[in-house]
Each structure stands twice: as structure tokens, then as C-alpha cells.
C-alpha positions in Angstrom: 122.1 99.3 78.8 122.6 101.0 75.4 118.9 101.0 73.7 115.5 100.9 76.2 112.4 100.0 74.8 109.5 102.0 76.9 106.6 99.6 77.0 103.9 102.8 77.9 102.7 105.5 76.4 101.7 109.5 77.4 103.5 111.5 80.0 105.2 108.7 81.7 107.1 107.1 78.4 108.3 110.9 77.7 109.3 111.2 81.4 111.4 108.3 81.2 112.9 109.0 77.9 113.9 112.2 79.5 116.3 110.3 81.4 117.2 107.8 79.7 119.1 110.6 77.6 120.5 112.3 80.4 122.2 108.9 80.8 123.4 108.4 77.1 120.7 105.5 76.6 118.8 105.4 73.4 115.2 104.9 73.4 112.5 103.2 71.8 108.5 104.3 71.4 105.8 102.0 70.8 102.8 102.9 69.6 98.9 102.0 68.9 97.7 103.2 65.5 96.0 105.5 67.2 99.1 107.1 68.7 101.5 107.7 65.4 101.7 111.2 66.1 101.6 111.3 69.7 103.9 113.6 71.7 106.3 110.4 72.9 106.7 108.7 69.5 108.3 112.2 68.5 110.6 112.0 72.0 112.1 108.5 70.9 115.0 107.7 69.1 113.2 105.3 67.5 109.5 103.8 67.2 107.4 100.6 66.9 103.8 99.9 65.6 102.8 96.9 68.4 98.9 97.3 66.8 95.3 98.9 66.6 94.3 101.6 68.9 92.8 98.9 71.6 95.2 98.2 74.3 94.2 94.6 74.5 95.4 94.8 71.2 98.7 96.6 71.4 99.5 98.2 74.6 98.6 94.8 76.8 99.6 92.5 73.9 102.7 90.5 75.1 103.5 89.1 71.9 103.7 92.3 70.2 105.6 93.8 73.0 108.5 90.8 73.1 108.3 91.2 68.8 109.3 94.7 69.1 111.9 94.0 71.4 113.7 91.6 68.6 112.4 93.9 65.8 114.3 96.9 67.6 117.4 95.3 68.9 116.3 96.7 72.5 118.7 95.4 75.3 116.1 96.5 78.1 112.7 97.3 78.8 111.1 100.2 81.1 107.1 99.3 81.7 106.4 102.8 83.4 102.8 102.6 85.7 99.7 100.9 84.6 99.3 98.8 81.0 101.7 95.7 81.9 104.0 97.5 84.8 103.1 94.7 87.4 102.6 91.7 85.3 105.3 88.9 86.6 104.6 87.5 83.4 105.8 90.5 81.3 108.8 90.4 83.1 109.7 87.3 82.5 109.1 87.1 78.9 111.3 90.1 78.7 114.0 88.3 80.6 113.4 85.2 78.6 113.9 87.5 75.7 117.1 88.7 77.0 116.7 92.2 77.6 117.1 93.6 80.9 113.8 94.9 83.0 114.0 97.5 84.9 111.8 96.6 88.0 111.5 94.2 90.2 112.1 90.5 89.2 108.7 88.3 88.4 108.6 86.5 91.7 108.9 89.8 93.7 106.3 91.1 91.6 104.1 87.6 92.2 104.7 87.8 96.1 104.1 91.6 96.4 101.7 92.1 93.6 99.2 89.7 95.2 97.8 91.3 98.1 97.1 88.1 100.1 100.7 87.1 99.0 102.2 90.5 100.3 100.3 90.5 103.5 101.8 87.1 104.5 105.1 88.7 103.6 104.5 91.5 105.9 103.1 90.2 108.5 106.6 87.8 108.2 108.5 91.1 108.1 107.0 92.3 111.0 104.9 94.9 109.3 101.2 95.9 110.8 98.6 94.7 108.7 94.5 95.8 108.8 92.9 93.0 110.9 90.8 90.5 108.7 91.2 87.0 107.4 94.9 85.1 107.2 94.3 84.6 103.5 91.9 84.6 100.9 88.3 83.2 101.9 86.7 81.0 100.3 82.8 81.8 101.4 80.5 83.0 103.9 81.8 80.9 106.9 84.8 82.0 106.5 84.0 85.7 105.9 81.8 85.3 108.7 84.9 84.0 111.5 87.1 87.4 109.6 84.1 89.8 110.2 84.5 88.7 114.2 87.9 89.6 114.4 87.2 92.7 112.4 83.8 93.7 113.2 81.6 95.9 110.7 81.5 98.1 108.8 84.9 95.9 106.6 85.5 95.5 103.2 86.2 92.8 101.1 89.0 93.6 98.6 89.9 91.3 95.3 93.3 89.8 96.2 94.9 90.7 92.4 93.1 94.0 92.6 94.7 97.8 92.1 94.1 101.3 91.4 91.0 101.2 94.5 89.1 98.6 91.8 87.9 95.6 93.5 86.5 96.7 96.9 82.9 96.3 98.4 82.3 98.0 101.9 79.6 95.8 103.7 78.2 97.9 106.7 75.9 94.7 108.5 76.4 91.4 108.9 72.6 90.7 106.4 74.4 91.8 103.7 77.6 90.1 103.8 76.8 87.3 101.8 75.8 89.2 99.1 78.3 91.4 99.1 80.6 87.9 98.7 79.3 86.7 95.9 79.4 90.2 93.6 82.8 91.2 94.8 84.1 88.0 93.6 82.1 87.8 90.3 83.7 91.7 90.1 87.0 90.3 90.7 86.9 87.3 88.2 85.5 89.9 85.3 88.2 92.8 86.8 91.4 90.9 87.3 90.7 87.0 86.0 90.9 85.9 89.5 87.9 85.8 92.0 90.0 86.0 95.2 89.0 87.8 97.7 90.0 88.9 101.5 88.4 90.8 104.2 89.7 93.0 106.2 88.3 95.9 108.8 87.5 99.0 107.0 88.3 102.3 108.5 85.9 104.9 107.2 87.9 108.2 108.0 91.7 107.0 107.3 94.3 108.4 106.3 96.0 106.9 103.0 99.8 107.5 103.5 103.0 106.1 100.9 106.4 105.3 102.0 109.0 105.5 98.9 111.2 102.6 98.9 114.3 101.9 96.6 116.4 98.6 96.6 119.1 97.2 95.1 119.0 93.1 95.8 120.6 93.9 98.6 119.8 97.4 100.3 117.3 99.0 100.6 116.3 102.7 101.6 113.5 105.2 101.9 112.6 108.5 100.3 109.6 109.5 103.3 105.9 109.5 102.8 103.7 110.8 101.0 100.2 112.0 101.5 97.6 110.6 99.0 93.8 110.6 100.8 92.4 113.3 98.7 90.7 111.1 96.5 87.7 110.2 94.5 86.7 106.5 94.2 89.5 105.7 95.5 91.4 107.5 92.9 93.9 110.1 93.8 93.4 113.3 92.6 95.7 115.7 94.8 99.4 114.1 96.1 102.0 115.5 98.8 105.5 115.1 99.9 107.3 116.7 102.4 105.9 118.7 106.0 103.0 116.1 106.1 101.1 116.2 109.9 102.1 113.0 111.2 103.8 112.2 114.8 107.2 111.9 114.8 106.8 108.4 115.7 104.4 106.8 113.1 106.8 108.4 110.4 109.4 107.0 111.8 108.1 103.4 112.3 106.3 103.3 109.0 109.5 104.2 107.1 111.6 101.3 109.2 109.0 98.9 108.3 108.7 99.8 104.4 112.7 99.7 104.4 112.5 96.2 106.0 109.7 94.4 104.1 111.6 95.5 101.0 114.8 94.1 102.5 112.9 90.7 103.5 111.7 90.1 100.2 115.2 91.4 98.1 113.3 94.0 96.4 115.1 95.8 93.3 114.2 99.1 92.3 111.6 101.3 93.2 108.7 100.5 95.1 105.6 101.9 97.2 104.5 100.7 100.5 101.1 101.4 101.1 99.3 102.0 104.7 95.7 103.3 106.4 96.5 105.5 108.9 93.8 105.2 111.5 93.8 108.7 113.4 91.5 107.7 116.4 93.7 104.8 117.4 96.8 106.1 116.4 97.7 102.9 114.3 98.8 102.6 110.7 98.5 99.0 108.7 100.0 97.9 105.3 97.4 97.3 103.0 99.6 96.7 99.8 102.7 97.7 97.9 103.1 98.8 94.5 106.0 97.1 92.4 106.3 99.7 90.1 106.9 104.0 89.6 104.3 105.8 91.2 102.2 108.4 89.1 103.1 110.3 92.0 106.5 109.9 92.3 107.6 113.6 90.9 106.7 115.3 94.5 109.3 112.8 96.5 112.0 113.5 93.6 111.3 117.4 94.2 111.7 117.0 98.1 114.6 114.9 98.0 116.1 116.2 94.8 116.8 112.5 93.4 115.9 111.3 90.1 113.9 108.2 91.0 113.8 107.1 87.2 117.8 107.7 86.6 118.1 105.3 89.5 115.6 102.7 88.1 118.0 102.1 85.3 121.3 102.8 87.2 120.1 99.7 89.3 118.7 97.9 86.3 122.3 98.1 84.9 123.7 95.8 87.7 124.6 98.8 90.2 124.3 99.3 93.7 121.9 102.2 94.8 124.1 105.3 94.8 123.0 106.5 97.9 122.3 105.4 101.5 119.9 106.0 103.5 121.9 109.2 105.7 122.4 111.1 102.4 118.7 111.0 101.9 117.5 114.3 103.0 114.2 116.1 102.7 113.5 119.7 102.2 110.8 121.6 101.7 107.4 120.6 100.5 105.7 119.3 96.8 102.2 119.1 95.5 100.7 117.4 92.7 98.0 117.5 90.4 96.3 115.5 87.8 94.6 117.2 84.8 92.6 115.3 83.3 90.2 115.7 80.3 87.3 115.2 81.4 84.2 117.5 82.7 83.1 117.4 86.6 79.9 119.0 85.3 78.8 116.0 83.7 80.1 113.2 86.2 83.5 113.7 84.9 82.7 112.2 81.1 85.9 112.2 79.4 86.1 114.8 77.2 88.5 113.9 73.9 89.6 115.9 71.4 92.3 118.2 69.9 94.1 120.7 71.9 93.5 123.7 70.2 95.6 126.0 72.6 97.7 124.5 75.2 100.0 126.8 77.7 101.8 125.2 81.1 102.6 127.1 83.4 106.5 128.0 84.2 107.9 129.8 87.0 110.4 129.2 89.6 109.8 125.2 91.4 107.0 124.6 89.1 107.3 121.0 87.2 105.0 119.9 84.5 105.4 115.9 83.7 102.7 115.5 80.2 103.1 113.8 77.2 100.6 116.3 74.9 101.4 119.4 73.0 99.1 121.7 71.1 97.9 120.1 68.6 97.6 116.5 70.2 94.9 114.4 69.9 93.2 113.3 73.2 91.9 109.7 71.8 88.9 107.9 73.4 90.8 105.1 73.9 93.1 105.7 76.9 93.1 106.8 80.1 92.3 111.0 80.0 94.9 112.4 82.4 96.8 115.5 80.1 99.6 116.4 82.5 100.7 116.2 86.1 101.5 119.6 87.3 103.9 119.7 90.5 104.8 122.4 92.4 107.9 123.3 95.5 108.0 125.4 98.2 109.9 126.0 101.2 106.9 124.9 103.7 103.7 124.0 102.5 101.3 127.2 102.2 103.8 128.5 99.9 103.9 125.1 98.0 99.9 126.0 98.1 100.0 129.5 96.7 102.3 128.6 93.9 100.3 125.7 93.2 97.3 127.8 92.6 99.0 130.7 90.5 100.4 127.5 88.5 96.8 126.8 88.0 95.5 129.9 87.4 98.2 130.3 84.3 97.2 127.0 82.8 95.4 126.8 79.5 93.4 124.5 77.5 91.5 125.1 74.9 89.9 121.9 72.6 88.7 120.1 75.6 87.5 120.4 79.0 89.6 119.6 81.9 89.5 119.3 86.1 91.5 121.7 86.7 88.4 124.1 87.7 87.7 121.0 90.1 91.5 120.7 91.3 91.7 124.1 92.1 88.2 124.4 93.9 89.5 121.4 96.0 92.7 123.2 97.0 90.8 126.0 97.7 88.8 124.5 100.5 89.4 125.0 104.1 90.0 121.6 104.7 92.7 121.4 102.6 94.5 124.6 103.3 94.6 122.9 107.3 95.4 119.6 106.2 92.4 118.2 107.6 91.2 115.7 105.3 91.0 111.6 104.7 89.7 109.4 102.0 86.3 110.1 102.4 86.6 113.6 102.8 86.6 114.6 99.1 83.2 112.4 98.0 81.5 114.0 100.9 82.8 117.6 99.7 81.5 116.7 96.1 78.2 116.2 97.1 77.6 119.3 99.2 78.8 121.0 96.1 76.5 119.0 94.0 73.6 120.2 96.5 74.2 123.4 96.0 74.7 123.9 92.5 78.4 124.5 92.2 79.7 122.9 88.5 79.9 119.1 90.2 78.0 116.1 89.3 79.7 112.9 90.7 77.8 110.2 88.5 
């Protein structure tokens, strides 16, 4: 691997630039019209026009993508998260192109990426999965025989969905067919497929990641993470490390993420994906990403492992460079997404130039962005500025350097959540750990109620 072409854009094509030189790999940039001057076109080695400033048009164009493979000489691709990262299609035009892809082949992206497809594989791997229908259903009768096994409240999820997009919660049985039809009808304009599943919905789980990595071959974990603080089923706040889990679901859940991705030959890195239902003491496998996490900084700061480094090292044609008993945790991480947009005003995106920007610095304190002063924060993309992850011995004092980390940031040109972050942090639900994916909507409206700077519209 001598020249990588980064098929993304923002903080995560700089991030894997980054390494990429640390390894002696040239890299390649592309770029919408709209991003000439953007922070990782100056980071590459060398950069590529692929169109106008909408991603249908340039980011998501395959055509463009494969021409500035050929144009460049690239010998491999990096997709990053998001834009094309889990398109089996992608992958196999870049294969087809002969460049290498760093990820997962195109049929373990088709049988994981599918989530009716990867629940049959886990259920074959011996992996606990959220009661609900074998498959995809094809109407109300169907739905009907699921919502029996799973009783109500349960959601019905689009099979090619992601990101929490595609899912309807139906809370009685009158509304079911209803819910049917508009979940698929959202699922064919979402995704182009109108697939859908059911499956029980558990109202006050917990949403926990296992990081796996494989090589073909082997296949290893690098522990859980904690993501249920989140807003419409978005993440907001992510955790690694001392996380308040028994012993034994830790220890299960990690076994079983290690062996799915063994079952299916997985090849690089991956994210198994599990409900953890707190009354019954029970966690299921609802999907698993084939991709980098946006996340993924807080498990490389507990583990101290470079997860991109080993995406290409694998890519390459080497075996993982470490097993699974070298693979020790320490500490704990936090993360945080600031985004540019205004939790006043139901969290409009709020574009513009960044008149003053300061990150914070400081001892364990990580900032992952791919803006400088001066940037441009364009209408067209998604609005997340930087990730901003903090370490600490044990996690209060990953907490109080998270919020001094906050408290130095600042921004000036446009208006950002980190007011909104830091509130959240601030809460005595957080600081105990007490908290599940509802929590945070719930939180948001009492704070809406009473006046407090957040309108969730």
C-alpha cells in the first residue's frame, strides 16, 4: 500500500491521513466544490475534484469516486464512516478497480450490513437476538404472529436501515397496521428498500458496543463501549472503559462479538451492537456496523491501539498484530460531539465561518476535527465540528477533565452544543451513570418546560 485514496471528507479523512503518514503511505483528498479549501484537502498529499457541493453528486457518486482512483494512481481506498463506508457495491467497484479496500469484503458487508441478513447470522453464531419475526415481514399477518412472540409496545425497524433512521415504535395492537405501511414507505424513500422487521422494543435499555477486529482468520475484541445517551437515536455522549456492567454480561457479550465476527470471516474493524435490557438482565444483538466507529477514539485511548493503523496494516495482507491477551484496558475515555448547530432553536444547524476557534489541550485530552479558524461550515454536510475525547484514570476524573476541556473550548462564527454537552454531563444522572436511551429526550423536555436554552423540534 504506497498511495490511499480517502473516499470521506471532515475530521475522519484528516484522522486517517494522520496515520496513514505515520505508516509512510501517501494520501489522496477528494473534494466537493464546496470543500476546495477545507482543512483535509490541505492534509493530503494530493487532491481530487469528484464534483458539485451535493453529495449525491460527488461524495456518493461512484463513478466519480472509481475516476479518481485511475486519475490518481491510488493503489487502495479508506471509506471512513458514513457517505459510501457500507456500500458492498463501493467495495467492489474498488476491487474491480484494483485497488485495495480497507474494510470488510462486499459480501461481509451484504450479510452484516443487512440487518435481517445479520440476525440470521447471529442467531447461527449463537448470538442472542431481540425477539421478533425470523425475517423480514411482508404485512400485517405476519407482523401480527411477531407482535405475539414479542408483545407491545415493539418496533418495526427498516431492514437496510442505520444511524437510528428507519424505526417506528407501535405501542397497541390498533395501530399496527398503520404503523406498517409508513415505516415501509419511510424505508423505500430512506434506504431504496422497503423491508422491514419487527422486533420487541425495550423502552429503558441500555445501548452497549463491543469493538471487534479481524483479520480473515482471527478475530479479537477491544471491550464495550457505552453509547445510550442519545437524542433520536443519535449519540451525543460515548464511553469506554469502567462501564457498570456485571462481570458476566461483559464477558459473554465480548465472546459472542469475537465469535460472530469469526463465523462470518470478518476483516478489519467492526462494531457489534446490543440492547441491554437491565430488568431482565439480558442483552440482544440488534446489528453490527462494518465500518470505523465515530466513536472509536475512546477504545483507542483505553487500550492505547491505533484502530486506524491496523485497518490498513490488515488491509495490506497482514495478520492482526495482536491477540486477544495483549489486549488490555486501562482507565476510562469520554467523547463528545460538537456540532454546529443551536439547541435553542431545535438544534438548526448553524453554518458559517469560524471566526475564532481554540481546542482545548492539556494532559489526556484528544481533539479528532477536520476545521481550523477560518473554515467554512457549509450547509451541505453533516454539522459535527470536532470530537473532543478525554482520559482519566477512573471515570470522575475522566468527567472533570472532560468538563475543564469544555469549559476552554471556543468558537466564535457559529453556534455550537457544546453549552448542551456540557449541561448533559452535568446532570446527576450522568455523573452516577444512571441513564438509557430514553433518558436524554425525557431530560430535554423538562429543560424545555422550564425554560433552560432547549427546544427539541
Amino acid at each position: 500500500m504506497n498511495r490511499l485514496l480517502v473516499a470521506n471528507r471532515g475530521e475522519i479523512a484528516v484522522r486517517i491521513m494522520r496515520a496513514a503518514r505515520e505508516l509512510g503511505i501517501s494520501t489522496v483528498a477528494v473534494y466537493s466544490e464546496a470543500d476546495a479549501g477545507a482543512l483535509h484537502v490541505r492534509s493530503a498529499d494530493e487532491a481530487y475534484c469528484v464534483g458539485p457541493a451535493q453529495a449525491t453528486l460527488s461524495y456518493l457518486s461512484v463513478p466519480k469516486l472509481i475516476e479518481a482512483i485511475a486519475a490518481t494512481k491510488a493503489d487502495a481506498v479508506h471509506p471512513g464512516y458514513g457517505f459510501l463506508s457500507e456500500n458492498a457495491e463501493f467495495a467492489d467497484a474498488v476491487v474491480d478497480a484494483g485497488a485495495v479496500w480497507v474494510g470488510p469484503s462486499g459480501s461481509a458487508i451484504r450479510d452484516m450490513g443487512d440487518k435481517v441478513a445479520a440476525r440470521v447470522c447471529a442467531e447461527a453464531a449463537g448470538v442472542p437476538t431481540v425477539p421478533g419475526s425470523q425475517g423480514e415481514i411482508s404485512g400485517l399477518d405476519e407482523a401480527q404472529a411477531a407482535a405475539g412472540l414479542t408483545g407491545y409496545p415493539l418496533a418495526i425497524k427498516a431492514a437496510a436501515g442505520g444511524g437510528g433512521r428507519g424505526i417506528r415504535v407501535v405501542e397497541r395492537e390498533e395501530d399496527l397496521a398503520s404503523a406498517i405501511s409508513t415505516a415501509q414507505a419511510e424505508a423505500r424513500a430512506a434506504f431504496g428498500s422497503a423491508a422491514v422487521y419487527v422486533e420487541r422494543f425495550i423502552p429503558r435499555a441500555r445501548h452497549i458496543e463491543v469493538q471487534v477486529f479481524g483479520d480473515g482468520s482471527r478475530a479479537v475484541h477491544l471491550g464495550i463501549r457505552e453509547c445510550s445517551m442519545q437524542r433520536r437515536r443519535q449519540k451525543v455522549v460515548e464511553e469506554a472503559g469502567q462501564i457498570d456492567l456485571p462481570a458476566e454480561i461483559v464477558h459473554s457479550m465480548t465472546d459472542a462479538s469475537v465469535r460472530l465476527a469469526e463465523s462470518v470471516k470478518y476483516s478489519g474493524a467492526g462494531t457489534v451492537e446490543y440492547l441491554y435490557d437491565e430488568g431482565r438482565n439480558e442483552y440482544y444483538f440488534i446489528e453490527m456496523n462494518t465500518r470505523i466507529q465515530v466513536e472509536h477514539p475512546v477504545t483507542e485511548m483505553v487500550y492505547g491501539r491505533d484502530l486506524i493503523a491496523e485497518q490498513l496494516r490488515v488491509a495490506s495482507g497482514q495478520s492482526l498484530s495482536y491477540t486477544q491477551e495483549e489486549l488490555t484496558p486501562r482507565g476510562h475515555a469520554i467523547e463528545v460531539r460538537i456540532n454546529a448547530e443551536n439547541a435553542a432553536q431545535g438544534f438548526m444547524p448553524s453554518p458559517g465561518t469560524l471566526t475564532e476557534l481554540d481546542f482545548p489541550a492539556g494532559a489526556f485530552v484528544r481533539v479528532d476535527s477536520g476545521v481550523s479558524r477560518g473554515s467554512v461550515v457549509s450547509p451541505y454536510y453533516d454539522s459535527m465540528l470536532a470530537k473532543l475525547i478525554v482520559w482519566g484514570e477512573d471515570r470522575p476524573s475522566a468527567l472533570a477533565r472532560m468538563l475543564r476541556a469544555l469549559a476552554d473550548l471556543r468558537v466564535e462564527g457559529v453556534t455550537t452544543t457544546a453549552p448542551f454537552v456540557t449541561a448533559i454531563l452535568e446532570s446527576e444522572a450522568f455523573r452516577t451513570g444512571e441513564y438509557h436511551t430514553t433518558w436524554l429526550e425525557s431530560w430535554m423536555q423538562e429543560q424545555t418546560e422550564r425554560g433552560l436554552g432547549i427546544a427539541d423540534e
